[in-house]
C-alpha positions in Angstrom: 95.8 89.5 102.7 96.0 91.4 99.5 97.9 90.3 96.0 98.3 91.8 93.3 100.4 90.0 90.2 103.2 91.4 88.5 102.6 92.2 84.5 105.3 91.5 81.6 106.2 94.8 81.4 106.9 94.8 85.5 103.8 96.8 86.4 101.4 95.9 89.1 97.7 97.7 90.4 97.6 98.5 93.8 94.3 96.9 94.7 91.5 99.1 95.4 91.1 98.4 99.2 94.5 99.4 99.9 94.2 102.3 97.6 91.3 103.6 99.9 93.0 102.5 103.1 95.8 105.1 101.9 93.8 107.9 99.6 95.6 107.4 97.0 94.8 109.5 93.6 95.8 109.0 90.2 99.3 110.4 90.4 99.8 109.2 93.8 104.1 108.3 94.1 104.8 105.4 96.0 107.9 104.5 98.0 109.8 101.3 97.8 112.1 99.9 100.4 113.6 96.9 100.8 114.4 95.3 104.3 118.0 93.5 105.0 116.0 90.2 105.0 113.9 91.1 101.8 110.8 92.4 103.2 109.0 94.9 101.0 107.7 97.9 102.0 105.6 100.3 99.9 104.5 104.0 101.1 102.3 105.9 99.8 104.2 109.2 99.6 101.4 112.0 99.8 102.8 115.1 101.2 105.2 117.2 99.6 108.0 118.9 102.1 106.4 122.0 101.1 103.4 121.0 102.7 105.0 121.1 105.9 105.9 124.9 105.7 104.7 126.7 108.5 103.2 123.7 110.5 105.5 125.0 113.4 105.1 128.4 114.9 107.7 129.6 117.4 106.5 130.9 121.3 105.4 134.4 121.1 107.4 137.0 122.1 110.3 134.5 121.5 112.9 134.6 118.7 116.5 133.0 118.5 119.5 135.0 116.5 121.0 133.0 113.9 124.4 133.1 115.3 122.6 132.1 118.4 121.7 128.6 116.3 125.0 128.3 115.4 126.3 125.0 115.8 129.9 125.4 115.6 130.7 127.9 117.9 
C-alpha cells in the first residue's frame, strides 16, 4: 500500500508509482470523492469532454431527423 502525508498547508504528493500507474503529467487534475462511509477516492481526470468529439460515427447511409429525436412528442 501507498501513503503519502498531508503537509501544513493541506497539500500532499501523489507518489511516483501511482503517478506512473495513471500517466499523470504536471498539470494532471484529480478528482475527489467521498464515499457515504468515508472512503476516498481520487481520479485522475485526463480527458477533456472535447476529447470525446467524434469518437462515435453513425451507420452509413443512416441519419435520424431532429424532430425524429425528439423526446416529447
Amino acid at each position: 500500500m501507498t501513503e503519502s502525508t498531508i503537509t501544513a498547508k493541506g497539500q500532499t504528493t501523489v507518489p511516483a508509482d501511482i503517478r506512473a500507474l495513471v500517466d499523470a503529467k504536471p498539470g494532471t487534475r484529480l478528482v475527489w470523492s467521498v464515499m457515504p462511509d468515508g472512503t476516498i477516492i481520487v481520479r485522475a481526470k485526463s480527458k477533456s469532454i472535447l476529447d470525446m468529439a467524434g469518437m462515435l460515427k453513425g451507420p452509413k447511409g443512416k441519419s435520424v431527423r431532429v424532430e425524429d429525436m425528439n423526446p416529447w412528442r
